[in-house]
N, C-alpha and C positions, 0 to 999 in steps of 0.2 A: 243671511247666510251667503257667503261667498262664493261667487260662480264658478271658483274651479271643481267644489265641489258637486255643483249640479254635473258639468262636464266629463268627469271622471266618474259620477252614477252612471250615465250615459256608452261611457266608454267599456266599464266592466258589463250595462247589460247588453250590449254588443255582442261585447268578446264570449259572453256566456252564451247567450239567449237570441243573437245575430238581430241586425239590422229591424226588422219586421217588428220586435218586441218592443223596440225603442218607439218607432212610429205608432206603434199600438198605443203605447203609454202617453206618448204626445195626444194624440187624438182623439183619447177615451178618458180624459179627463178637461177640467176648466180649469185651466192654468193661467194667472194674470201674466206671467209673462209669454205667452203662446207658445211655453216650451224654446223658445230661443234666449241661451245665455251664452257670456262672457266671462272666460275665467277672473276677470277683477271685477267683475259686475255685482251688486247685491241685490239679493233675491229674498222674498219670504220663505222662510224655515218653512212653512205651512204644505209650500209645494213640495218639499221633499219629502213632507209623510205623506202628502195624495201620490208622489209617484211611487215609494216604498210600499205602502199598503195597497195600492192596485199592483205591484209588480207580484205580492205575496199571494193576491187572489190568482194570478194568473199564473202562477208556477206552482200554488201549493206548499212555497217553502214561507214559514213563519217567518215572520219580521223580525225577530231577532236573530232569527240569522243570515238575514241578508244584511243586515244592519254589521253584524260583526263580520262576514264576508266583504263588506264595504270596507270596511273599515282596514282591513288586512290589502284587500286592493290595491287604496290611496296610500298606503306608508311605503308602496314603490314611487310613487309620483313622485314624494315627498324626499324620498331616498333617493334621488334621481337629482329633481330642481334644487334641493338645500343642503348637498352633502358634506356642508359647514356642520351644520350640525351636529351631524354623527360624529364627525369630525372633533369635536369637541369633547366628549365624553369618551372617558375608556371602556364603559360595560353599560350594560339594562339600566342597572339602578342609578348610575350616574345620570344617564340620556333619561328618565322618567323624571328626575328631582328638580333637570334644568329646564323642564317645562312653561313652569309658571313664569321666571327669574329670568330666565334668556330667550327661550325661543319663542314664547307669546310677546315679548317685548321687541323682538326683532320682528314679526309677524307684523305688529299696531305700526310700525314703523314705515314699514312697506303699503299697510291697510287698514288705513286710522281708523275706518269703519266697521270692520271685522268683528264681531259680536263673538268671541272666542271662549267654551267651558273654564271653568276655575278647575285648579288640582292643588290640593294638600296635600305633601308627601311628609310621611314620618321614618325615617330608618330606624326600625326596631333592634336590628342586629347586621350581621354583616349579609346575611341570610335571609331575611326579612324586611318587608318595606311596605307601608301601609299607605293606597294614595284612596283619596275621597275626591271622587268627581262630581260637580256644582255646576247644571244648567237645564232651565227651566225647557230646553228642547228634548231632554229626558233619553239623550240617546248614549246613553252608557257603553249598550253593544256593538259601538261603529268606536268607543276609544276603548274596550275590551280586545277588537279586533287587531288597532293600533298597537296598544299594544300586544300582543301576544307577537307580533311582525316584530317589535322592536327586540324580543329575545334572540328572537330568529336571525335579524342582523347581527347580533353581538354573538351569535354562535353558542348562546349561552341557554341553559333548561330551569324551568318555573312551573312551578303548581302557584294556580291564581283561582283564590276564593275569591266569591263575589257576594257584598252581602247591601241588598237596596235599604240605605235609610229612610226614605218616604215611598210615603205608594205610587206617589206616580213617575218614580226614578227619576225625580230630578237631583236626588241627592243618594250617590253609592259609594260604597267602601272596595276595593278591592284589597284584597291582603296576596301578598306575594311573596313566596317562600321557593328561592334559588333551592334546585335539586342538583 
C-alpha cells in the first residue's frame, strides 16, 4: 500500500482525534515500519488494518466507518494533488468509469508498484451505473467513501446501494442511481 495513504490516515486522525491519538496508535501497536512512512513509500496493507481496527477500539467508532470517513478524507488530497482528473470528466459517472481506463493507469505510471483495487463499471441508464469493486484488502468502505466525495464534487445527488459479492468483501457491487 502506498505511503500516501498511511500519511493521510495519520493526518485526518490528527485533525479529528489531535496529535496524542496518532502517537497512541504509533506506540500501541508492532508496526514493521515503526510507524514512519513516505508518501511514495510501500508498506504492508496489514498495518493499515492494525492501525484502523485499534483506532476503532479506541474511539468506539466501527471500522466501517472510519474506513468510509477515510476515504471521503483522501478524495480532497486527491482533489487537490490531481485536479487533471476531475478535470477530465464532466459528472460522477463519467469520473467513476475512468477509473480503471485512465486514472489507475496514470497512477502505475507515477507508481509502478502501487497494488491498486479493480473497478468494473456498467452504465445501466443515463441514471444508473453499476461499479464492482475487486481487492483482496476488502476495503470497500474507504472507495464507498470515495466515492460518495466524488458526487460531492460534481455537485451532483446519488442513492448508492451497496451489495458484497463474497464474505469477506473482497468483492462488491455498488449500484448507483443519480437523484
Amino acid at each position: 500500500m502506498k505511503g500516501i495513504v498511511f500519511t493521510e490516515f495519520f493526518e485526518m486522525v490528527e485533525d479529528v482525534h489531535g496529535y496524542q491519538m496518532v502517537d497512541q496508535l504509533i506506540m500501541d501497536n508492532e508496526l514493521s515500519s515503526k510507524g514512519i512512512y513516505t508518501t511514495i513509500g510501500t508498506y504492508d496493507h496489514k498495518e493499515m488494518v492494525t492501525l484502523v481496527v485499534d483506532l476503532s477500539k479506541k474511539t468506539k467508532t466501527p471500522v466501517p466507518n472510519l474506513l468510509n470517513a477515510f476515504g471521503q478524507y483522501i478524495f480532497g488530497t486527491f482533489e487537490k494533488g490531481y485536479p487533471m482528473f476531475f478535470e477530465a470528466s464532466a459528472n460522477a459517472f463519467d469520473f467513476l468509469e475512468s477509473i480503471e481506463a485512465y486514472i489507475h493507469v496514470e497512477v502505475k505510471k507515477l507508481y509502478p508498484d502501487a497494488q491498486l483495487p479493480k473497478f468494473k463499471t456498467t452504465r445501466l441508464s443515463d441514471t444508473r451505473l453499476e461499479m464492482i469493486y475487486y481487492s483482496d484488502r476488502s476495503m470497500a468502505d474507504f472507495a464507498l467513501g470515495l466515492i460518495e466525495k466524488t458526487f460531492e464534487h460534481y455537485e451532483e445527488k446519488a442513492t448508492i446501494t451497496r451489495e458484497d459479492l463474497t464474505e469477506n468483501g473482497s468483492e462488491v457491487k455498488f449500484l448507483i442511481q443519480k437523484v
